[in-house]
Backbone as numpy.savetxt, mean C-alpha at the origin, in Angstrom:
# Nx Ny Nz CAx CAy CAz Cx Cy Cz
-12.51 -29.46 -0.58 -12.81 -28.66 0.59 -12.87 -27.20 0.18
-14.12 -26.58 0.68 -13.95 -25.02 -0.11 -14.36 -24.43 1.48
-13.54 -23.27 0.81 -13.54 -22.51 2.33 -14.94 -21.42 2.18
-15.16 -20.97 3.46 -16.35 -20.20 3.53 -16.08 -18.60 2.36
-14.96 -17.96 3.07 -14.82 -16.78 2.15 -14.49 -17.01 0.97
-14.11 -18.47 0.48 -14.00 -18.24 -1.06 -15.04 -19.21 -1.73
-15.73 -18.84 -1.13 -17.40 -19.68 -2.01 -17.83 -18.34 -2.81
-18.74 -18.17 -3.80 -18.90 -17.13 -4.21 -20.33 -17.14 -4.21
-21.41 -18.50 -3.18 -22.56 -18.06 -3.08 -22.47 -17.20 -2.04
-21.28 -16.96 -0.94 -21.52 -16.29 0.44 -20.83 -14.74 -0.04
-20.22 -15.13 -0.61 -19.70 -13.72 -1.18 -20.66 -12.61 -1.61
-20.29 -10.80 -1.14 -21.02 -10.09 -1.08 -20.81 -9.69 -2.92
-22.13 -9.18 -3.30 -21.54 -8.55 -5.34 -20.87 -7.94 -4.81
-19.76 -7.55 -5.95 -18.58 -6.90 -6.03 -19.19 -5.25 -6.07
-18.33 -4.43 -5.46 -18.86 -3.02 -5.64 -18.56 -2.66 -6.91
-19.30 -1.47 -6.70 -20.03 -1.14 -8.20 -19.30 0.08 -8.12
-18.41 0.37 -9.23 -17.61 1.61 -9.54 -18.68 3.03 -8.99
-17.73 3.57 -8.30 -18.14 4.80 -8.05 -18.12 6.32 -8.45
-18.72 6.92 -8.99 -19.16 7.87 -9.78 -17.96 9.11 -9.59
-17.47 9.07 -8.26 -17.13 9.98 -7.61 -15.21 9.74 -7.70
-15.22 8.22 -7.98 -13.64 8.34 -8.00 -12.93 8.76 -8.76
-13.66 9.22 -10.16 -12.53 10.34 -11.02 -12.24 11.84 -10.04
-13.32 12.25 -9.36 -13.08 13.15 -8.64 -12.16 13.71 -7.45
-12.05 12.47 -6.95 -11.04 11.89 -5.79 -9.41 11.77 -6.52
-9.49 10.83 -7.47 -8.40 11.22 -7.83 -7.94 12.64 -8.77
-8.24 13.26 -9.43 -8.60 14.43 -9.99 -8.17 15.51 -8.42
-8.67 15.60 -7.42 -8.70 16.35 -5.93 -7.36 15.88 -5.92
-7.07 15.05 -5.70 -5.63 14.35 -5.24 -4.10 14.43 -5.64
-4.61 14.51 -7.54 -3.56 15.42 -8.24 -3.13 16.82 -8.16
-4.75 17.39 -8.20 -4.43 18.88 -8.15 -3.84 19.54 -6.45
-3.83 18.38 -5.52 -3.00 18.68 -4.17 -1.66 18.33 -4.31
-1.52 17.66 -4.97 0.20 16.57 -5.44 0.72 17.96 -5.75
-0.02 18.65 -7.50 0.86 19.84 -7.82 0.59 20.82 -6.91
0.06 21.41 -6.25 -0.12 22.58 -5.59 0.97 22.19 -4.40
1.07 21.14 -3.57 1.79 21.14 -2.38 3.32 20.61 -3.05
3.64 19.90 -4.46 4.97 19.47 -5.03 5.49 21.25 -5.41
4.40 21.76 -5.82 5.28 23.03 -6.76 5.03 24.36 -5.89
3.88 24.49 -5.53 3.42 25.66 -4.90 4.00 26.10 -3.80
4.49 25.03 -2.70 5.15 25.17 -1.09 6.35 25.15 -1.49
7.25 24.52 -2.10 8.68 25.04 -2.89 9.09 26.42 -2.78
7.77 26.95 -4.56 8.32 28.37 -4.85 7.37 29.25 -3.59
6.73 29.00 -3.35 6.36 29.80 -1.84 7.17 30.31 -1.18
8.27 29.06 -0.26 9.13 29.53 0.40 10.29 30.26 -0.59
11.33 29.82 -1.63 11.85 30.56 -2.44 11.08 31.94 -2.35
10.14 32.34 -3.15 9.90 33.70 -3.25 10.22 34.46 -1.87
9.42 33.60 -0.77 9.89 34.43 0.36 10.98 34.89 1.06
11.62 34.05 1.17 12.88 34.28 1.25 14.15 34.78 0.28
13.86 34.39 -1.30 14.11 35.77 -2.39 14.02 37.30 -1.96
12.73 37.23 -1.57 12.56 38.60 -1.59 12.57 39.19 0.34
12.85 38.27 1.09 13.16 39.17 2.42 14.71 39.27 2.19
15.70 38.07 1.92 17.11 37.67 2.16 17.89 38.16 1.37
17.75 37.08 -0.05 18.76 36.84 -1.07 18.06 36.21 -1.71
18.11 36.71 -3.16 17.77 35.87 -4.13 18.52 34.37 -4.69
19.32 33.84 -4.08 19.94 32.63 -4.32 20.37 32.26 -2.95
19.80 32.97 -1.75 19.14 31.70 -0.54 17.66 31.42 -0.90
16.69 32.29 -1.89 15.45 31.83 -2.29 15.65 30.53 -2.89
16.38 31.00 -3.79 16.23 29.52 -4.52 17.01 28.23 -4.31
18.09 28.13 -3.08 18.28 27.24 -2.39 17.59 26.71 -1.52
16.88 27.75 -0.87 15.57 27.20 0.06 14.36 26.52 -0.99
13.92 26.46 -1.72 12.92 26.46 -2.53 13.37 25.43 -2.99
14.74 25.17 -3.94 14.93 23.47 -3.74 15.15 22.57 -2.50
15.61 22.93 -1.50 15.65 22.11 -0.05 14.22 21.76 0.27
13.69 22.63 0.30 12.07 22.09 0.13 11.30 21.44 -0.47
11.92 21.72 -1.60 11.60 20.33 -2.52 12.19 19.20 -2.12
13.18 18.96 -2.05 13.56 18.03 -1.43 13.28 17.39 -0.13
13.08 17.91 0.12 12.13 17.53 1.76 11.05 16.95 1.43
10.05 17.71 0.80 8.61 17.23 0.49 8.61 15.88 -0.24
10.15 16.02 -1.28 10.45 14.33 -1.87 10.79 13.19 -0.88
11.13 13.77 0.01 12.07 12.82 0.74 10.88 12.30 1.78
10.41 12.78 2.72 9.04 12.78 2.93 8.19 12.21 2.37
7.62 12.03 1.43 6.37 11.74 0.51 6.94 10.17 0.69
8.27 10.19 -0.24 8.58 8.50 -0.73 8.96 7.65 0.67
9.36 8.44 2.13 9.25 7.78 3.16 8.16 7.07 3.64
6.89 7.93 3.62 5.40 7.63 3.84 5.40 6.65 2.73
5.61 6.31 1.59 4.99 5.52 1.13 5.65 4.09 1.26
7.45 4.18 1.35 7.62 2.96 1.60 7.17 2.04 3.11
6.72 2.97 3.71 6.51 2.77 4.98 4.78 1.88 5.05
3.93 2.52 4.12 2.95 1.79 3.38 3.09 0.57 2.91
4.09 0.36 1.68 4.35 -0.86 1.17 5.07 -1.60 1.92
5.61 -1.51 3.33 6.34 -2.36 4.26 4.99 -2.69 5.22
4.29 -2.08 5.59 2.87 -2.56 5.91 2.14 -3.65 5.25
2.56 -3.39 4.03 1.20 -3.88 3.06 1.86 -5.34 3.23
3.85 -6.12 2.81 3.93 -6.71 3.06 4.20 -7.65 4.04
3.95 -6.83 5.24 3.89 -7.67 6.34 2.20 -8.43 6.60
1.55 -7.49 6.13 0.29 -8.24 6.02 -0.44 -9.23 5.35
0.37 -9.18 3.99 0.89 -9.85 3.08 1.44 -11.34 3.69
1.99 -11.01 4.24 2.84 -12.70 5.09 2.02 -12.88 5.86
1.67 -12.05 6.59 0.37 -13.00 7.84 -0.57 -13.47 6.92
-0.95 -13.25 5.75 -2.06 -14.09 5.20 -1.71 -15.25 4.35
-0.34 -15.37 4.26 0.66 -16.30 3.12 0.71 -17.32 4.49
1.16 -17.04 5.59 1.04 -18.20 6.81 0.34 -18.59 7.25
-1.00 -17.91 7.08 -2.23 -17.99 7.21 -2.76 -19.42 6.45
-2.91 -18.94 5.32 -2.80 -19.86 3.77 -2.27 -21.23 4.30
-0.92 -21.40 4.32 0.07 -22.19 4.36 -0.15 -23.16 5.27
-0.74 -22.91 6.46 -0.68 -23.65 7.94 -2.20 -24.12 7.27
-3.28 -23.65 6.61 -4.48 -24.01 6.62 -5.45 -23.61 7.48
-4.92 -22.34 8.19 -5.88 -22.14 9.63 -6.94 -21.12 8.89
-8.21 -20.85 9.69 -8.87 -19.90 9.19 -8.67 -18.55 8.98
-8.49 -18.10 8.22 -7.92 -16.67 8.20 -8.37 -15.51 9.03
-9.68 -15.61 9.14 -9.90 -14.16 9.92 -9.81 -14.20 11.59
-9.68 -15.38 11.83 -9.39 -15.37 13.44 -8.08 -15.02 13.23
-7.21 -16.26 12.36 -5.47 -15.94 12.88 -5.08 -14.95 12.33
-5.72 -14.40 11.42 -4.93 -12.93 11.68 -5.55 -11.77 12.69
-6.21 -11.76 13.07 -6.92 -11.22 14.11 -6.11 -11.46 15.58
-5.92 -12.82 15.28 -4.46 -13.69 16.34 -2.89 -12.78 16.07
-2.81 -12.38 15.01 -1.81 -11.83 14.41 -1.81 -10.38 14.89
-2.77 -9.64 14.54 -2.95 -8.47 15.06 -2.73 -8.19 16.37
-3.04 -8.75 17.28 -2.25 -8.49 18.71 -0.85 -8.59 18.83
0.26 -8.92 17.88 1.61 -8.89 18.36 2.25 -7.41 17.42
1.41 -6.80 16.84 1.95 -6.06 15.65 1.17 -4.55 16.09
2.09 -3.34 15.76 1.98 -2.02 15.75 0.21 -2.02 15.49
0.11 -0.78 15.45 -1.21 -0.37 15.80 -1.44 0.00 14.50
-0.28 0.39 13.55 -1.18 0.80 11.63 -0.86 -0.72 10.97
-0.87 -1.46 11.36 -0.81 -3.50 10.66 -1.38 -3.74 11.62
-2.22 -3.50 12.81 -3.06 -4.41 13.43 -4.34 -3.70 13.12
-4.70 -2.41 12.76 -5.56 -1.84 11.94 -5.81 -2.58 10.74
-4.94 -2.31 9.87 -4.78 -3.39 8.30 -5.20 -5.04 8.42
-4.83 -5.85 9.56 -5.04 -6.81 9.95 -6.16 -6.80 9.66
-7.30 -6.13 10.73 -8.21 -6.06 11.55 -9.36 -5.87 10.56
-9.22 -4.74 9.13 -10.02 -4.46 8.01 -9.84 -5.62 7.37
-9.04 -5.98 7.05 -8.90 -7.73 6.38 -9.88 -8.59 6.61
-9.72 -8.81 8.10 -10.16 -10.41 8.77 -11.73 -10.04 9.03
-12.39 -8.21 8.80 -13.23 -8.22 8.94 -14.14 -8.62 7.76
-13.57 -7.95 6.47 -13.89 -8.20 5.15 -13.96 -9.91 4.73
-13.04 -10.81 5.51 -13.09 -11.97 4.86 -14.08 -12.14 5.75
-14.50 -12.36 6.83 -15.72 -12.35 7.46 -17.40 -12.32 6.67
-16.94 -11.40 6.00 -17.98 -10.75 5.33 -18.45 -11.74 4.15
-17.19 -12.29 3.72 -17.37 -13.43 2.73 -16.37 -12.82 1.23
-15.67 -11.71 1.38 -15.16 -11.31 0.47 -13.62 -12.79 0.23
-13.22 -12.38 -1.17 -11.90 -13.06 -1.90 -11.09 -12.60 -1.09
-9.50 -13.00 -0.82 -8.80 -12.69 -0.44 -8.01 -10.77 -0.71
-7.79 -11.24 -1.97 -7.54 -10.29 -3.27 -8.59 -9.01 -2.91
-9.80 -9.07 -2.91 -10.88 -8.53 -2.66 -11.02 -7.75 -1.36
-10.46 -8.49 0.05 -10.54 -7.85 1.46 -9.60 -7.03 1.30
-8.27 -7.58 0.79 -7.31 -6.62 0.71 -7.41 -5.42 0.23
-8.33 -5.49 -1.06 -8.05 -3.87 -1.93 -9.34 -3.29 -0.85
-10.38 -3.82 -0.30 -11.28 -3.30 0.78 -10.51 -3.00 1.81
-9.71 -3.21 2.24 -9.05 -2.71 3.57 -7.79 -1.81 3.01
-7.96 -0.84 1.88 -6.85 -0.46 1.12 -5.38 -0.81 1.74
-4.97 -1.73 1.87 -3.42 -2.56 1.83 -2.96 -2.11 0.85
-1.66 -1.25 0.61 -1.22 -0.07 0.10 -0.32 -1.16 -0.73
-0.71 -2.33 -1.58 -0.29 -3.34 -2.71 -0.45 -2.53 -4.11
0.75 -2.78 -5.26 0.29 -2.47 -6.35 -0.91 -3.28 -7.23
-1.32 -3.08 -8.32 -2.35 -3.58 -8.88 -2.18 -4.70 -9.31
-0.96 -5.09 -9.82 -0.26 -5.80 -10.52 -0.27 -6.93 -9.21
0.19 -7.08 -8.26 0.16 -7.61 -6.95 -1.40 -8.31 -6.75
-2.33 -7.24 -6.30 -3.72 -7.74 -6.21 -4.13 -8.46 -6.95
-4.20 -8.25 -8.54 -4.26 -9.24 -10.03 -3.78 -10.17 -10.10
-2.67 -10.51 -9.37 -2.38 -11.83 -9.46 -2.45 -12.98 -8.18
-2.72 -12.12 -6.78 -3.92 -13.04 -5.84 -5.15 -13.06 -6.61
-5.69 -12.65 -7.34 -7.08 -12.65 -7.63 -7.06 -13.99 -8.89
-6.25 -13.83 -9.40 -6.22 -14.87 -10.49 -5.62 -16.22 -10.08
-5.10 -15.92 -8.90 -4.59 -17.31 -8.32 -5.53 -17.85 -7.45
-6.09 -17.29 -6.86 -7.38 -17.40 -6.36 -9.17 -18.18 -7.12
-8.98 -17.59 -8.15 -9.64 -18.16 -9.30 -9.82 -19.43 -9.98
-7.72 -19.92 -9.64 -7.47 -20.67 -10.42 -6.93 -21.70 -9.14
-7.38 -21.34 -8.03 -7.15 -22.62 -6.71 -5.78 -22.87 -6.32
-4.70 -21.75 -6.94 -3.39 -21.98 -6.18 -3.11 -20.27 -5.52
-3.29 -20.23 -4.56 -3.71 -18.76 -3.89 -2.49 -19.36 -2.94
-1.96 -20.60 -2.21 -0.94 -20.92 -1.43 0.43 -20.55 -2.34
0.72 -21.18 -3.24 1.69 -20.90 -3.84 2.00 -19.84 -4.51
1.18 -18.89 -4.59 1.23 -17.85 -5.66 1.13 -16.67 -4.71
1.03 -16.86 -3.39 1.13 -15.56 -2.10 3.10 -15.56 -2.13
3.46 -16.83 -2.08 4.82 -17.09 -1.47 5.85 -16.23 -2.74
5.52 -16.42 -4.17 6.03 -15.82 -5.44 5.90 -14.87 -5.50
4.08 -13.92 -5.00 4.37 -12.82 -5.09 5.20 -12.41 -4.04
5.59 -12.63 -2.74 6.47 -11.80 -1.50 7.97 -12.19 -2.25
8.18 -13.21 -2.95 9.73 -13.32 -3.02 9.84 -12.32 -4.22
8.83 -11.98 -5.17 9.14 -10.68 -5.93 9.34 -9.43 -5.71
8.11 -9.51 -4.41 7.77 -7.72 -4.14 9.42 -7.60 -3.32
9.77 -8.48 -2.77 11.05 -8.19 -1.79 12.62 -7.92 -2.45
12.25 -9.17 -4.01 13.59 -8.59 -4.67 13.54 -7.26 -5.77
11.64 -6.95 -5.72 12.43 -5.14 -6.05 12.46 -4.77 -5.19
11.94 -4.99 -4.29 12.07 -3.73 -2.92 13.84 -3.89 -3.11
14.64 -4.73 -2.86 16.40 -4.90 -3.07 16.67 -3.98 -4.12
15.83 -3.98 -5.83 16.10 -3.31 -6.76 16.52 -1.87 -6.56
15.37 -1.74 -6.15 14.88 -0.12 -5.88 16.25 0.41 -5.41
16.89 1.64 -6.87 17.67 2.60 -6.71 17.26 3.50 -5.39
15.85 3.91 -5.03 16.35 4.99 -4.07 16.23 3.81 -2.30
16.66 2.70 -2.67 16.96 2.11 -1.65 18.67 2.03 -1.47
19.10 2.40 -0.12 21.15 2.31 0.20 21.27 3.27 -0.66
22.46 3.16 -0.61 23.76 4.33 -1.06 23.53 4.60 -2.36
23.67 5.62 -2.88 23.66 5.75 -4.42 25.08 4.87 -5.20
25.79 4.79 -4.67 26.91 4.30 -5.28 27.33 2.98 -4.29
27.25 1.83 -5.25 27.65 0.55 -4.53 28.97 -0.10 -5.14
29.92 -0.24 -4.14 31.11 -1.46 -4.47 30.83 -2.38 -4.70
C-alpha cells in the first residue's frame, strides 16, 4: 500500500538551492553580532558616560544577559513547537489516518503558532511532498540531524517507528540540556 504523498511520481522536484541563501545567512550573522555585541556596549557606554563607569559596565552585562536569556527562550519555545508537531504526525503515522486532513483535524485544538505549523505541513503534504520534506518546507524549527533521519526512514519504509525514536531522543536531551532547571541538582 503506498500512500499518495510518498509516491515520488506525485511528488513535486525537490527545490533547487538558492543563490541567495549564503546571503540570508551571511545578513543574519552580521545582525546576531551587531544586536549580541553592539546593544550591550551601547547601553554600557551610555550609561558609563552619563552615571558611572561601573554602572556602565554592569548595565552592559545585564543586557547581555537579557538578550541571552531572551534569544534561548524564543528558541526553546520553537523547538517545543517543532515537537509537538512532531507528535501530531507520529499519531498521525501510527493510527494510519491520512495525514493532511488529521492534522489539519489537529490544528483546531492547538495555539495559533502549531496550528500555523500544522497548517504549512498538511498543505505541503498535499502538494505531494515527503514527510521530512513538508516539514523543512513549513520551516518546523527541527535540527538537521532530526529531518535526516525522517528522510532516511522514510526512504527505507519505517517512517512509523523511527518518528517514535526520534521524539524519545529529542525529549531525553531536551532533560539533558544544562540550561534546562536549576544549575545545581541534588
Amino acid at each position: 500500500m503506498t500512500f499518495e504523498y510518498a509516491d515520488r511520481q506525485h511528488a513535486p522536484p525537490p527545490p533547487k538551492p538558492d543563490d541567495s541563501d549564503w546571503l540570508v545567512s551571511a545578513a543574519h550573522f552580521v545582525w546576531q553580532v551587531v544586536v549580541g555585541i553592539g546593544v550591550p556596549v551601547g547601553v554600557g557606554v551610555a550609561v558609563g558616560l552619563s552615571i558611572s563607569v561601573i554602572l556602565g559596565f554592569l548595565f552592559g552585562l545585564l543586557t547581555a544577559v537579557l538578550l541571552f536569556t531572551t534569544a534561548r527562550a524564543a528558541q526553546l519555545a520553537r523547538r517545543r513547537r517543532a515537537l509537538i508537531v512532531l507528535s501530531h504526525v507520529d499519531t498521525a503515522v501510527r493510527m494510519n489516518l491520512p495525514l493532511p486532513s488529521t492534522l489539519r483535524r489537529f490544528r483546531d485544538a492547538e495555539p495559533r503558532k502549531v496550528a500555523r505549523l500544522l497548517d504549512r505541513v498538511a498543505k505541503n503534504l498535499e502538494s505531494g511532498a515527503w514527510v521530512s520534506d513538508s516539514m523543512r518546507q513549513a520551516r518546523v524549527d527541527l535540527p538537521a540531524r532530526v529531518l535526516d533521519r525522517l528522510s532516511a526512514a522514510e526512504h527505507a519504509g519505517r517512517l512509523s517507528a523511527n518518528i517514535g525514536e526520534v521524539l524519545s531522543d529529542e525529549r531525553g536531551r531536551r532533560a539533558r540540556d544544562p540550561g534546562r532547571g536549576p544549575f545545581l541538582r541534588v
